[in-house]
C-alpha positions in Angstrom: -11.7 15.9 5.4 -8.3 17.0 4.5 -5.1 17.2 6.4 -2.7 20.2 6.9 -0.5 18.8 3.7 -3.5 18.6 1.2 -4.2 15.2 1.8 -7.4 14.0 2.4 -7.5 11.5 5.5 -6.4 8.0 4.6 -4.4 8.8 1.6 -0.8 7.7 1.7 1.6 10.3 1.6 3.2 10.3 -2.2 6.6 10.9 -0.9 6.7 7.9 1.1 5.0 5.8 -1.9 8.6 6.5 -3.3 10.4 4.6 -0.7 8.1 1.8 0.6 9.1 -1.2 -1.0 7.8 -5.1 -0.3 9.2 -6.3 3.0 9.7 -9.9 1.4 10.9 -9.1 -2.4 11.8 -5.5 -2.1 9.9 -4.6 -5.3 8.1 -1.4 -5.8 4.9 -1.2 -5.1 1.5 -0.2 -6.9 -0.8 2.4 -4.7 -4.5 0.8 -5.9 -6.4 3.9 -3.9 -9.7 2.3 -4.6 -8.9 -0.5 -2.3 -6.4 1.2 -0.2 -3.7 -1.0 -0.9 -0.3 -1.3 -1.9 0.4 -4.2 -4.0 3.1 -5.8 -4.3 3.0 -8.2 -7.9 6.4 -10.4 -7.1 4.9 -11.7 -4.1 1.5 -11.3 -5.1 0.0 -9.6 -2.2 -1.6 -6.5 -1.3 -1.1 -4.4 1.7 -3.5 -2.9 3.2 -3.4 0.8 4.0 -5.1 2.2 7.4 -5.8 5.4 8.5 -2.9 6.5 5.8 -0.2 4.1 7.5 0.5 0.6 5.5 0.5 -2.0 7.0 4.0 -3.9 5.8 3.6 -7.1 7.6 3.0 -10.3 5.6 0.4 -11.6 8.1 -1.6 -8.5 7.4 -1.5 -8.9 3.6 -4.1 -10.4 1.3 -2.8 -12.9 -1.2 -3.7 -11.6 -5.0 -6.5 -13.4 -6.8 -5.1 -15.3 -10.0 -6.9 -12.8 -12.3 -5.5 -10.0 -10.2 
């Protein structure tokens, strides 16, 4: 399934990878597209990304495993 930019549904739009940063550290993040996450290795969590919208909220993050 693709979406009128070329994107196929669920991807995160590249220009707004750019701009997203982690809400608690403000460090850029890594798009992991296998997982649909954004990861964020300061604070050692990863987003999750739903539908093509992350989810910025702390709550909603999972904490990194140590070998992560």
């Amino acid at each position: 399934m693709q979406e009128n930019d070329g994107r196929r549904a669920g991807e995160v739009d590249p220009k707004l990878l750019e701009i997203l940063v982690c809400p608690l550290t403000k460090a850029t993040l890594e798009w992991h597209p296998e997982r649909r996450e954004l990861v964020s290795r300061p604070a050692r969590l990863a987003y999750p990304v739903r539908d093509g919208v992350p989810i910025m909220l702390p709550g909603e993050a999972r904490a990194l495993d140590p070998d992560e």
